[in-house]
N, C-alpha and C positions, 0 to 999 in steps of 0.2 A: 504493500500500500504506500501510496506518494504520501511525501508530508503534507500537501495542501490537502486530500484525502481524509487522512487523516484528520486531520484539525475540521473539517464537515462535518465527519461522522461524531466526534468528539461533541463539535457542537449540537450536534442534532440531538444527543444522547443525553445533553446536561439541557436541554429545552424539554427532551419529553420526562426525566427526572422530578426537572421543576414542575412540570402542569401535571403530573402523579401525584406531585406532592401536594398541591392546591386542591384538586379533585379529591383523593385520601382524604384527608383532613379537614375538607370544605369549609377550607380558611378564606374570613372577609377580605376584602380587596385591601384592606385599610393595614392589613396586617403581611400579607400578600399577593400579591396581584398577579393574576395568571401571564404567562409570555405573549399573548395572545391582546391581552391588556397595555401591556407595558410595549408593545409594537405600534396599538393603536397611540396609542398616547404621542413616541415616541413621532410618528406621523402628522398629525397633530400639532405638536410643538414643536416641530423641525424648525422653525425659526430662530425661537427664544431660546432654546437648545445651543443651535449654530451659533449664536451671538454670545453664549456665555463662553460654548467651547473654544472660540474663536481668542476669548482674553486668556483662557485657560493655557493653553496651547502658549499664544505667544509669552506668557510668567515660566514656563520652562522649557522652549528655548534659548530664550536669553540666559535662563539660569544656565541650564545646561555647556552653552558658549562660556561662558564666563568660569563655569566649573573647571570645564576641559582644562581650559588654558592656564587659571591659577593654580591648579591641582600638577598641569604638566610642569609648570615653572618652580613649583616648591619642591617638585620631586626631583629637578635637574638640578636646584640647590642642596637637596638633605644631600643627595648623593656625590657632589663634587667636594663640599664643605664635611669635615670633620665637626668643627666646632658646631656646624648648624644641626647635625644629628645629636650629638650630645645636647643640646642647648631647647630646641626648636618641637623635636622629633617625640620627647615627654607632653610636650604640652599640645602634640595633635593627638595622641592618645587618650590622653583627659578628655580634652572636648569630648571624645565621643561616650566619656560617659555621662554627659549632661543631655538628658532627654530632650528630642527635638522640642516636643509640644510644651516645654517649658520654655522656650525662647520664642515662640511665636508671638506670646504675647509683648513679648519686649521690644522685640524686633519692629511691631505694629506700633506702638508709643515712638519709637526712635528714627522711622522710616516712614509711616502714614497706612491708609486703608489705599494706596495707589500700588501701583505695578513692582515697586522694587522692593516694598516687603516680601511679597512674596518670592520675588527674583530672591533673595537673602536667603529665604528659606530653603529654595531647591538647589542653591549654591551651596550650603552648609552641608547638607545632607549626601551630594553626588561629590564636596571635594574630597572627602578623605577614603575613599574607595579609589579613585583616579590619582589620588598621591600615591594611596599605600600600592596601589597593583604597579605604577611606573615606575617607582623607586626603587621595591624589591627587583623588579625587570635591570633595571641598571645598576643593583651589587650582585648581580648573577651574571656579566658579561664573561663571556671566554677567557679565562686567562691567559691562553696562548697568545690571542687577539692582544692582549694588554702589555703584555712582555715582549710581543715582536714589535709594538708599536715605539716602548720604552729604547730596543735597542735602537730601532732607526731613527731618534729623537726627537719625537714627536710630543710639542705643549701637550700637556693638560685640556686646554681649550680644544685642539686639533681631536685630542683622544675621545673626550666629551661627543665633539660635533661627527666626527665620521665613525667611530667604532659603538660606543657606549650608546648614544641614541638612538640608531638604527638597528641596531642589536635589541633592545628590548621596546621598540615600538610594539608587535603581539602582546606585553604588557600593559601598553598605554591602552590598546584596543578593547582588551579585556576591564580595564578599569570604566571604559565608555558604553561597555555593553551593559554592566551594573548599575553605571547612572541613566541610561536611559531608561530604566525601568525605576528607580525610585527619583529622579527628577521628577513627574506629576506626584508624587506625597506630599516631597516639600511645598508644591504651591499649593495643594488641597486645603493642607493645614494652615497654609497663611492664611486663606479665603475665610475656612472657617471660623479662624478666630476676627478678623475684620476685614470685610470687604464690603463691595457694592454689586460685583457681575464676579461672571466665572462660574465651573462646574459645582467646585466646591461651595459655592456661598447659592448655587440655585439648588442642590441640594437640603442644604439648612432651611431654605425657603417653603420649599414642599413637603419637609418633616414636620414643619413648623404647621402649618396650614392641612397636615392627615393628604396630601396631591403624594401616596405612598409609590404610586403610576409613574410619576415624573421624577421621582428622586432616583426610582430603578434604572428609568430610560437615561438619565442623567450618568449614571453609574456605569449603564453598559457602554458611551460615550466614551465615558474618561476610561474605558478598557481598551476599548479600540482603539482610541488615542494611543495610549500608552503599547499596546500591540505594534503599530505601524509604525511610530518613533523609535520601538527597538529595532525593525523590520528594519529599517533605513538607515541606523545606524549601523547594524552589523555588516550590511552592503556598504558601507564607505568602510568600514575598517577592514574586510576583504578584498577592495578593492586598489586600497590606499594605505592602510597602515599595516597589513597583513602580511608585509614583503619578506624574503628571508635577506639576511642584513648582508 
């Protein structure tokens, strides 16, 4: 069976599960609403939907951009600098044990209910995946590669730029395929806690108001989304950063 095959049948399987399970248990719409429901809705509101998802989308890829690249540049720092791994490289650890959704709200106070809270949020979240997977990619370069380069005396700089980053780009890839799936969290979560548009804050909307219909249709959205921005990522990292060095 093809993978797109696959992923039909999968779907098909987890739609008649769900309407099993509505019928079974002849559960109110308010609590679950049949697929059947949540399509019509989803039809329906294609508009209001499009326009949330539309802000949605664009909160993380910017985050996303902005991830890559700070995540790429701190990882080409920890690893060329000694002092910055001792120094630097304890206090990206930390961070990640401070719970995202306790900065959401801070981040909202300090940055506003516009676009770049939320950017903050999906940057936080995708940098330390894309530091830690490039960095470790760049203290695992070939040794040989490192010592044949030392004898023909080649800077540091030179070693960095032709051996060391082309050699562990597969890492940087792998670090991008991780944040393109939890990039839409961080903006979810920014929404949620203060916004005006977006999936995440027309979800809160429709929980708010028992529209149980549109929070689903809303949901399956920010899946899709989130399916097709990994989709497209992993295709540029195979096409472009997937090279052997």
């Amino acid at each position: 069976m093809k993978p797109w095959q696959a992923g039909i049948a999968s779907t098909v399987l987890g739609l008649a599960i769900w309407q099993a399970v509505v019928w079974t248990f002849d559960l109110p719409k308010f609590i679950l609403p049949s697929p059947g429901l949540v399509a019509e809705t989803l039809w329906k509101s294609r508009a209001l939907i499009a326009e949330n998802a539309l802000v949605t989308l664009s909160e993380v890829l910017v985050g996303l951009v902005l991830g890559a690249i700070l995540g790429g540049l701190s990882a080409i720092g920890l690893a060329a600098s000694p002092m910055a791994r001792a120094l630097v490289r304890p206090m990206l650890v930390f961070s990640q044990a401070v719970p995202v959704f306790a900065l959401a709200p801070i981040l909202t106070l300090w940055l506003g209910y516009g676009l770049w809270s939320k950017v903050a949020m999906a940057l936080i979240i995708i940098y330390f995946p894309v530091t830690s997977s490039f960095f470790d990619a760049l203290m695992r370069t070939n040794k040989d590669w490192l010592g044949l380069a030392r004898v023909m005396g080649a800077t540091p700089f030179r070693v960095m730029w032709r051996i060391r980053i082309p050699s562990a780009l597969p890492g940087f890839a792998s670090g991008l395929r991780l944040a393109a799936v939890y990039a839409p969290i961080g903006a979810i979560i920014g929404e949620w806690v203060g916004a005006s548009k977006g999936l995440g804050y027309l979800m809160l909307l429709a929980n708010g108001r028992a529209k149980i219909d549109l929070m689903f249709a809303s949901l399956i959205v920010l899946a899709v989304l989130t399916l097709c921005l990994h989709a497209a990522v992993d295709q540029f990292c195979r096409k472009v950063l997937d090279r052997p060095a």
